[in-house]
TORPA-4810 file (N, C-alpha, C, O; in nm, 3 decimals):
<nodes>
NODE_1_0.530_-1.798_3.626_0.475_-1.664_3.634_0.528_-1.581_3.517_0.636_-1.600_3.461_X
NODE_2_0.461_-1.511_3.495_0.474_-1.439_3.309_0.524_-1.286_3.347_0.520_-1.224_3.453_X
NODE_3_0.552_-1.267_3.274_0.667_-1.051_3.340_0.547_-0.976_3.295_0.455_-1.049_3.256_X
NODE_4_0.527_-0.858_3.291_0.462_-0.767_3.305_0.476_-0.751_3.169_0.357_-0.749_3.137_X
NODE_5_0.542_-0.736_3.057_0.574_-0.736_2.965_0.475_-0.853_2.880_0.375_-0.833_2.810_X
NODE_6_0.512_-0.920_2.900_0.392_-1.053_2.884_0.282_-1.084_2.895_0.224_-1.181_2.848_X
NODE_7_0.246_-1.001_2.961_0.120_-0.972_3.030_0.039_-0.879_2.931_-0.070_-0.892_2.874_X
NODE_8_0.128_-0.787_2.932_0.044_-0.653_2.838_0.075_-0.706_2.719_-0.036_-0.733_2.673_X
NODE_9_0.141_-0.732_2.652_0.152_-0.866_2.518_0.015_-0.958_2.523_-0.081_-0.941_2.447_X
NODE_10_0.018_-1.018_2.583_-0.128_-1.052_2.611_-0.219_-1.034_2.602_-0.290_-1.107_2.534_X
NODE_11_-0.277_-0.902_2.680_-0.364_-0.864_2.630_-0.380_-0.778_2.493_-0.486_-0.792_2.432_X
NODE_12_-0.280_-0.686_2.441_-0.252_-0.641_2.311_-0.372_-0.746_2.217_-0.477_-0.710_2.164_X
NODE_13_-0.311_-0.880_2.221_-0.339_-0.962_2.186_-0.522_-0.986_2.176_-0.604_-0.993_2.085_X
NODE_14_-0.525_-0.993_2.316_-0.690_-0.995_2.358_-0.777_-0.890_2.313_-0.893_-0.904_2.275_X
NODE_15_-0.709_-0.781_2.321_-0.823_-0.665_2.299_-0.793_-0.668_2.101_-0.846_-0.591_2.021_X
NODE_16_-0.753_-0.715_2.087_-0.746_-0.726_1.894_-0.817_-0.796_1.870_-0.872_-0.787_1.760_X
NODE_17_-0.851_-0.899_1.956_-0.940_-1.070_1.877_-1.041_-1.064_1.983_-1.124_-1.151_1.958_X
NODE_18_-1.075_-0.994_2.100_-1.233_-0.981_2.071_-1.269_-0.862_2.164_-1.185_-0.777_2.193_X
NODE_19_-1.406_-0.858_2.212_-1.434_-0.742_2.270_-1.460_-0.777_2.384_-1.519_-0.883_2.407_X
NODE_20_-1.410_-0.673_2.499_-1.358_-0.641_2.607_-1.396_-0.522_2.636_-1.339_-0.419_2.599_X
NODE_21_-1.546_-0.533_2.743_-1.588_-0.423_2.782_-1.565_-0.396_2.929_-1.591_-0.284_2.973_X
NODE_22_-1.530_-0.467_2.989_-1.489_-0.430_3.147_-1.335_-0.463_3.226_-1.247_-0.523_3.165_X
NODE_23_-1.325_-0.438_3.301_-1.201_-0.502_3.328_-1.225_-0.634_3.388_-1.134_-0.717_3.385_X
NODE_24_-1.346_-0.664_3.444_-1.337_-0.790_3.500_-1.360_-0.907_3.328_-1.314_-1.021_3.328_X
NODE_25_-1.408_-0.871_3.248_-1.413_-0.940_3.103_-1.258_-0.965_3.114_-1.220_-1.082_3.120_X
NODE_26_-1.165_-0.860_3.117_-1.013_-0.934_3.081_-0.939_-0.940_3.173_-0.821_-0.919_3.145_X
NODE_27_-0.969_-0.965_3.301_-0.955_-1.024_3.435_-0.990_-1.189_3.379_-0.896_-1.268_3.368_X
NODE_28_-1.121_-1.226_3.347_-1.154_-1.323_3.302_-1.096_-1.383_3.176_-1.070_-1.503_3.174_X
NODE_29_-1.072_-1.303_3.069_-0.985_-1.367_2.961_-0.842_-1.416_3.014_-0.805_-1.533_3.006_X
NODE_30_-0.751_-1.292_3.079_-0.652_-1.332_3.114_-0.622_-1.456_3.208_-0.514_-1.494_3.253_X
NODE_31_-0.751_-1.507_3.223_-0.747_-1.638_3.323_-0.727_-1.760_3.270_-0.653_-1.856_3.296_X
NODE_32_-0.836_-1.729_3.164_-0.806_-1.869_3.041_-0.695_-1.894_3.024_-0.663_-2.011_3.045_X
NODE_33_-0.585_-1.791_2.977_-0.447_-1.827_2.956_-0.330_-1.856_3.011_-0.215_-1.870_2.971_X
NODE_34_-0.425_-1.866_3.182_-0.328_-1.937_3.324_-0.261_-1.757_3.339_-0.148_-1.741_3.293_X
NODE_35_-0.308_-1.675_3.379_-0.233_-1.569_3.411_-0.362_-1.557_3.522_-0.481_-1.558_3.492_X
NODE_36_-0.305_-1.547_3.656_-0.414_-1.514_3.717_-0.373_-1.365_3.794_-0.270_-1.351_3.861_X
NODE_37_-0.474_-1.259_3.770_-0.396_-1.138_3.817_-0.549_-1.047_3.842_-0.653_-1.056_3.777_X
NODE_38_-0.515_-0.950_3.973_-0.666_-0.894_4.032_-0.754_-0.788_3.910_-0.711_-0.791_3.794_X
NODE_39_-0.834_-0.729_3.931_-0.879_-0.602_3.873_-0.796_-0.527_3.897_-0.732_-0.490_3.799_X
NODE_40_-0.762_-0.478_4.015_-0.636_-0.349_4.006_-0.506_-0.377_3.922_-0.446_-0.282_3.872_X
NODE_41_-0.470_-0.486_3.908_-0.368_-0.510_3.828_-0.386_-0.473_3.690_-0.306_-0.401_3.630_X
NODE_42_-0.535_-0.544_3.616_-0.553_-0.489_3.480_-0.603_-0.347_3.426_-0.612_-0.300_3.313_X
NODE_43_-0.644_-0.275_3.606_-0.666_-0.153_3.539_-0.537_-0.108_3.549_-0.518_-0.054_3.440_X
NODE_44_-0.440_-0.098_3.611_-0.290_-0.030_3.610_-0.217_-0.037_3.436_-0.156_0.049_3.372_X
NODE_45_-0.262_-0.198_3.399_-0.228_-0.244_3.233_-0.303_-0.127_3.159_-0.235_-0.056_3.085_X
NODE_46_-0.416_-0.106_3.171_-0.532_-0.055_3.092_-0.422_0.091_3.101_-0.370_0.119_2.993_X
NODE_47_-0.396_0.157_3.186_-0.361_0.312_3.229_-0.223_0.335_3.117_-0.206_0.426_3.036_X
NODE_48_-0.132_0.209_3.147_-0.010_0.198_3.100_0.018_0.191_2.927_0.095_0.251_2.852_X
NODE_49_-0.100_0.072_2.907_-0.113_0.083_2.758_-0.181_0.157_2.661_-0.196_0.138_2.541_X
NODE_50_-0.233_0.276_2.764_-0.306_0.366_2.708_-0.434_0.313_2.623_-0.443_0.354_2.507_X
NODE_51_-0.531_0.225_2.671_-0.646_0.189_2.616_-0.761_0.285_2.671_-0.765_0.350_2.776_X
NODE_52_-0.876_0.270_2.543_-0.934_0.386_2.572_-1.112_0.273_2.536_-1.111_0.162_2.481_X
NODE_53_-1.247_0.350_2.588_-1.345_0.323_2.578_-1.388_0.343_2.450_-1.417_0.459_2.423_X
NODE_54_-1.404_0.241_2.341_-1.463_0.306_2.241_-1.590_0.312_2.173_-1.660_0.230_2.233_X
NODE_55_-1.655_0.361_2.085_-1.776_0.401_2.082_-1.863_0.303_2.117_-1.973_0.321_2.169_X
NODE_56_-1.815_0.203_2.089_-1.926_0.097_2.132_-1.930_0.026_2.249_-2.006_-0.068_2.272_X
NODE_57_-1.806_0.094_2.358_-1.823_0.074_2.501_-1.696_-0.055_2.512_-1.677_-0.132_2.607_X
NODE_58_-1.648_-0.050_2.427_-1.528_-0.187_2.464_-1.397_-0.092_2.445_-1.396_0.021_2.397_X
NODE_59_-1.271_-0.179_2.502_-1.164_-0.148_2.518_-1.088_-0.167_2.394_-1.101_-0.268_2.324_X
NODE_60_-0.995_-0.054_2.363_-0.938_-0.071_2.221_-0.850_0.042_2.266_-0.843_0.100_2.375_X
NODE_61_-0.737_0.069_2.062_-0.633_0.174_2.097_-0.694_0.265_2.067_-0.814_0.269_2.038_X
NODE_62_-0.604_0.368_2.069_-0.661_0.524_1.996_-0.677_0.532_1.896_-0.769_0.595_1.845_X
NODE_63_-0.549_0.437_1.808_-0.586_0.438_1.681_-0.641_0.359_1.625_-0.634_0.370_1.503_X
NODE_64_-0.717_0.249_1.678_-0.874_0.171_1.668_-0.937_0.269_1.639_-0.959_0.307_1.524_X
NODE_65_-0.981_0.331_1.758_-1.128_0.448_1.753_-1.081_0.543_1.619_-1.169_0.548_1.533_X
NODE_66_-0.962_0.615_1.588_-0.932_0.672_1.455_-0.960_0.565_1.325_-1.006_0.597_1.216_X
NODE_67_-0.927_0.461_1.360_-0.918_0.350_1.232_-1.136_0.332_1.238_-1.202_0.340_1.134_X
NODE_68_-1.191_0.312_1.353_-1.299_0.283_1.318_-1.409_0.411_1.293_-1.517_0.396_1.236_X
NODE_69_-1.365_0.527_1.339_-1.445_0.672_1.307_-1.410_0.666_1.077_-1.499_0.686_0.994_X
NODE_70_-1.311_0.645_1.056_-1.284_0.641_0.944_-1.370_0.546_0.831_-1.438_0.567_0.731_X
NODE_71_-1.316_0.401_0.929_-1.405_0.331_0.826_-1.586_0.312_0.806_-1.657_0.283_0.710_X
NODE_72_-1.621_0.355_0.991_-1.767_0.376_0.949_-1.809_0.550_0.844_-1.901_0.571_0.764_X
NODE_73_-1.733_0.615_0.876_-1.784_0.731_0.758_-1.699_0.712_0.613_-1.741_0.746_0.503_X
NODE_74_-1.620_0.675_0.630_-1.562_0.683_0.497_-1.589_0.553_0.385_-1.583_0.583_0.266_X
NODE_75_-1.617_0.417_0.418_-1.601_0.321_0.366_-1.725_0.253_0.300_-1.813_0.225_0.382_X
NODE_76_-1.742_0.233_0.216_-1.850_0.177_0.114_-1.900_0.074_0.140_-2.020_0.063_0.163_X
NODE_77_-1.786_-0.055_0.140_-1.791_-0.174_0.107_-1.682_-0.244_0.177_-1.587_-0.174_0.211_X
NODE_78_-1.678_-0.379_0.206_-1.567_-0.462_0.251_-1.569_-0.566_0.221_-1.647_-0.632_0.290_X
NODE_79_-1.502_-0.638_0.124_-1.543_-0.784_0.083_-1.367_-0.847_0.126_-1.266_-0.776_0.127_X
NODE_80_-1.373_-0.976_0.153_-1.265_-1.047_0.182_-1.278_-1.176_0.108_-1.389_-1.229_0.113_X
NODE_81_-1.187_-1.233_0.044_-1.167_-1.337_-0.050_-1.015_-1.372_-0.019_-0.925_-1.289_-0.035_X
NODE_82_-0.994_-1.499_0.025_-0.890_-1.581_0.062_-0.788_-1.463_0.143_-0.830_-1.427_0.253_X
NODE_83_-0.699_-1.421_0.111_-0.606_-1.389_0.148_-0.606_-1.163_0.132_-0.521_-1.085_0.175_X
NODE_84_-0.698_-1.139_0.079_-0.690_-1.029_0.022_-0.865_-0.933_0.070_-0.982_-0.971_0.067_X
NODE_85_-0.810_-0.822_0.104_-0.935_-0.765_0.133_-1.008_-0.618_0.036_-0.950_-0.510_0.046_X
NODE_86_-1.060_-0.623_-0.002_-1.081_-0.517_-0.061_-1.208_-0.416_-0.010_-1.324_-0.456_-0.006_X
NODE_87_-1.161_-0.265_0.032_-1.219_-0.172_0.052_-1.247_-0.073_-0.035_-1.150_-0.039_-0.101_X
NODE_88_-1.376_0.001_-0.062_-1.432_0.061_-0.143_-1.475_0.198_-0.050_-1.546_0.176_0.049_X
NODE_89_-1.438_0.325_-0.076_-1.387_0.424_-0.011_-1.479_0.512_-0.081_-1.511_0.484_-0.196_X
NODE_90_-1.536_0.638_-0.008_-1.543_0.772_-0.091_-1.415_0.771_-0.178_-1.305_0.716_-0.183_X
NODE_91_-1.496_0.866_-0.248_-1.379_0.916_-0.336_-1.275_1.016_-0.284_-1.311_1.114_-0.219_X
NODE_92_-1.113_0.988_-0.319_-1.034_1.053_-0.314_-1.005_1.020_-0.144_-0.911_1.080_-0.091_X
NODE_93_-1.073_0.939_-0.073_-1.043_0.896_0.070_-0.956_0.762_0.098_-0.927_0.738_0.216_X
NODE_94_-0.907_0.664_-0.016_-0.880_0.574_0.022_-0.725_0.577_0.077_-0.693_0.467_0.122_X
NODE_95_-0.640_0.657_0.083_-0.486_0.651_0.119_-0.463_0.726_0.292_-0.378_0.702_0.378_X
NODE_96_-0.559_0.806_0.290_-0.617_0.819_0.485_-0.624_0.695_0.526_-0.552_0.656_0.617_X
NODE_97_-0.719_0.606_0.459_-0.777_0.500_0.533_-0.689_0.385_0.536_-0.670_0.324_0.641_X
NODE_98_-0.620_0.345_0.400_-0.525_0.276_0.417_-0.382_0.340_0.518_-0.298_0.262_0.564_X
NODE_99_-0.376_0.477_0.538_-0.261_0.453_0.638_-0.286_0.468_0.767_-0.196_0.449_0.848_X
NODE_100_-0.437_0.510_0.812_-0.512_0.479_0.941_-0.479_0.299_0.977_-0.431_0.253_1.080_X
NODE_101_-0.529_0.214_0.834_-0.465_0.065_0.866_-0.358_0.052_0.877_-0.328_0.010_0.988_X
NODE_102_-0.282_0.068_0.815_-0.125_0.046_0.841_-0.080_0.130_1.017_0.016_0.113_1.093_X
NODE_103_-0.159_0.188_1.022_-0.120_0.260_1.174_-0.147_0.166_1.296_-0.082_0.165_1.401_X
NODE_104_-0.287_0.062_1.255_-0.266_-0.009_1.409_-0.208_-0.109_1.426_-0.214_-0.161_1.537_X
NODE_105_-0.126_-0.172_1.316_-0.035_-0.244_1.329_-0.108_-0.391_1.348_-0.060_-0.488_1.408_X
NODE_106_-0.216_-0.386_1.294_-0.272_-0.586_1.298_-0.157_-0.631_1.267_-0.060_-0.589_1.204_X
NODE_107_-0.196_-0.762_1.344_-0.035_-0.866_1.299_-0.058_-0.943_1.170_0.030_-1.005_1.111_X
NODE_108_-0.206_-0.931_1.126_-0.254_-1.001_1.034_-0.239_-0.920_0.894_-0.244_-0.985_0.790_X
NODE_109_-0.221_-0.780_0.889_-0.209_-0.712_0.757_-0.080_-0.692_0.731_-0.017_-0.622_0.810_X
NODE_110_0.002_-0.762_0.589_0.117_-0.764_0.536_0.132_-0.619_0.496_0.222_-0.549_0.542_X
NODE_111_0.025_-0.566_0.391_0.048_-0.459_0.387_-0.082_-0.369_0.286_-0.172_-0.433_0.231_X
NODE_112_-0.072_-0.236_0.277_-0.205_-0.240_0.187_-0.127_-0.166_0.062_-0.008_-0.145_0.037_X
NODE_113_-0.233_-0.141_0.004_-0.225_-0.081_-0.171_-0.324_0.046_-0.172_-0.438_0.000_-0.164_X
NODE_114_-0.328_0.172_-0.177_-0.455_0.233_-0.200_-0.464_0.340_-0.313_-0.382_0.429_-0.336_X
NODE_115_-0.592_0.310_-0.385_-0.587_0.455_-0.478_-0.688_0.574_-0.478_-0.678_0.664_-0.394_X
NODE_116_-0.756_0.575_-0.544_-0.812_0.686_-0.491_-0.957_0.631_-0.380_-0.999_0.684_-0.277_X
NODE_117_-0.997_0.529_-0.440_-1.107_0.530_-0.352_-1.165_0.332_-0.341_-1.267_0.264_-0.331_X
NODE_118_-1.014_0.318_-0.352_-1.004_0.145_-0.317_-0.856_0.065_-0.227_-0.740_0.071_-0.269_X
NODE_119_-0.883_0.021_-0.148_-0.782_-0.013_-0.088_-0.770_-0.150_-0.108_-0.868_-0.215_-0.074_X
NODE_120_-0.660_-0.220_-0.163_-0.647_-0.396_-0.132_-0.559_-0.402_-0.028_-0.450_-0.347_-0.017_X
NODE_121_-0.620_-0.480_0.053_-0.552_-0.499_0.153_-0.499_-0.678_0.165_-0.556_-0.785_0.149_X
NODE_122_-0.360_-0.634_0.203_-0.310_-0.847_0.142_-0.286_-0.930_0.306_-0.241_-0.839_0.375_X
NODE_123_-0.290_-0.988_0.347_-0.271_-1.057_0.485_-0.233_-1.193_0.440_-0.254_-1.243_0.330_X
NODE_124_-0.169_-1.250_0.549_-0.064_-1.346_0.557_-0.128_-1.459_0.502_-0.050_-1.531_0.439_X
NODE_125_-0.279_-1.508_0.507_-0.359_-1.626_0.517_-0.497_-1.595_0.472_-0.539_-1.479_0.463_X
NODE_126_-0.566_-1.699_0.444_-0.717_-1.686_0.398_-0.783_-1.654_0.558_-0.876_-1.574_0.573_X
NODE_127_-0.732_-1.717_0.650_-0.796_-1.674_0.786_-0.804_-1.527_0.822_-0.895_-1.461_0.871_X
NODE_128_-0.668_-1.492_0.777_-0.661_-1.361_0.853_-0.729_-1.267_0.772_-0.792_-1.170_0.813_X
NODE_129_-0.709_-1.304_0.634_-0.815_-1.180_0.542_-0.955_-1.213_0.603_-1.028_-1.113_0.600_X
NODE_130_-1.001_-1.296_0.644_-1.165_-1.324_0.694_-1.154_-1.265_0.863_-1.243_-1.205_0.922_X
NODE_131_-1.071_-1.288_0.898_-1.057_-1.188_1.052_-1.075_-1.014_1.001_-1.168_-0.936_1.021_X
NODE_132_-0.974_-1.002_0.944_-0.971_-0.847_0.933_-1.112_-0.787_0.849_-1.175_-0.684_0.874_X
NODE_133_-1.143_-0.908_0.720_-1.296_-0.827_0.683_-1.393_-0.845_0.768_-1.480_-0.760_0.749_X
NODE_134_-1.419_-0.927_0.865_-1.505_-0.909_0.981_-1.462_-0.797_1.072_-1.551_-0.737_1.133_X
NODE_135_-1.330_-0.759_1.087_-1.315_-0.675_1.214_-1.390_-0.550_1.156_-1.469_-0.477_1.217_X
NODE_136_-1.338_-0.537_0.992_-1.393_-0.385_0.964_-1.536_-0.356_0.925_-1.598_-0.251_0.911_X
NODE_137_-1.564_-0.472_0.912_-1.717_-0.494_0.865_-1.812_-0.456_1.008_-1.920_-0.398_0.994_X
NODE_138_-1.764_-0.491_1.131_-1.771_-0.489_1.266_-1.817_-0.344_1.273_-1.928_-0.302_1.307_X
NODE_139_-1.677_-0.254_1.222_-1.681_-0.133_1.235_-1.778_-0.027_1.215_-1.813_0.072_1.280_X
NODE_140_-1.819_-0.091_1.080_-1.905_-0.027_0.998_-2.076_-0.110_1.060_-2.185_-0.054_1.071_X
NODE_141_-2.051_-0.216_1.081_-2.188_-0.225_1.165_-2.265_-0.320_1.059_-2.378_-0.363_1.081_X
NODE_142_-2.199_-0.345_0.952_-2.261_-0.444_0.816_-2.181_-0.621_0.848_-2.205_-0.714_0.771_X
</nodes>
């Protein structure tokens, strides 16, 4: 049996790598991973970890919905190549946006670079730069 701690680790986890619009969705995820635990249990998680509905009706942080209000108005472009992501910003917007990223703490972004209206963003692996330019690409709806 896994601690409560572990649990919400868990899902941290879940609600980063995919979308999760109900509680019975991560009632059901959390099953896959041998955690078997009711709806009232994951809404008590949901209350505790402060997750919120976001625009597109799935579960995420606050500073998701800040990180994704940003990159759908502010962001140009998102291309990802091996290990490195590069964002193309209004002008004079790119150091908001890069520290909106650095704020949600992906486990996958080492760290970013931003200038006025380009962000490189570097991640651990060619995987994870192709995770994160899909997540933001997600965002933006391209």
């Amino acid at each position: 049996m896994r601690s409560k701690a572990e649990r919400q680790e868990i899902i941290r986890e879940i609600i980063r790598g995919k979308v999760i619009k109900t509680q019975e969705d991560m009632v059901g995820e959390l099953r896959k991973v041998g955690i078997n635990v009711t709806q009232a249990t994951v809404s008590r998680d949901i209350d505790e970890l402060k997750l919120e509905k976001m625009p597109k009706g799935n579960y995420g942080f606050p500073e998701d919905g800040h990180l994704e209000r940003m990159i759908k108005d502010l962001a140009r472009s998102i291309v990802d190549v091996d290990n490195l992501v590069l964002i193309k910003c209004s002008a004079g917007t790119a150091p908001g946006v890069a520290a909106a990223l650095d704020g949600v703490g992906w486990v996958e972004i080492l760290g970013t670079i931003a200038g006025d209206d380009t962000i490189l963003v570097v991640t651990a692996d060619s995987d994870s730069g192709c995770t994160v330019g899909e997540r933001l690409r997600r965002m933006v709806g391209k």
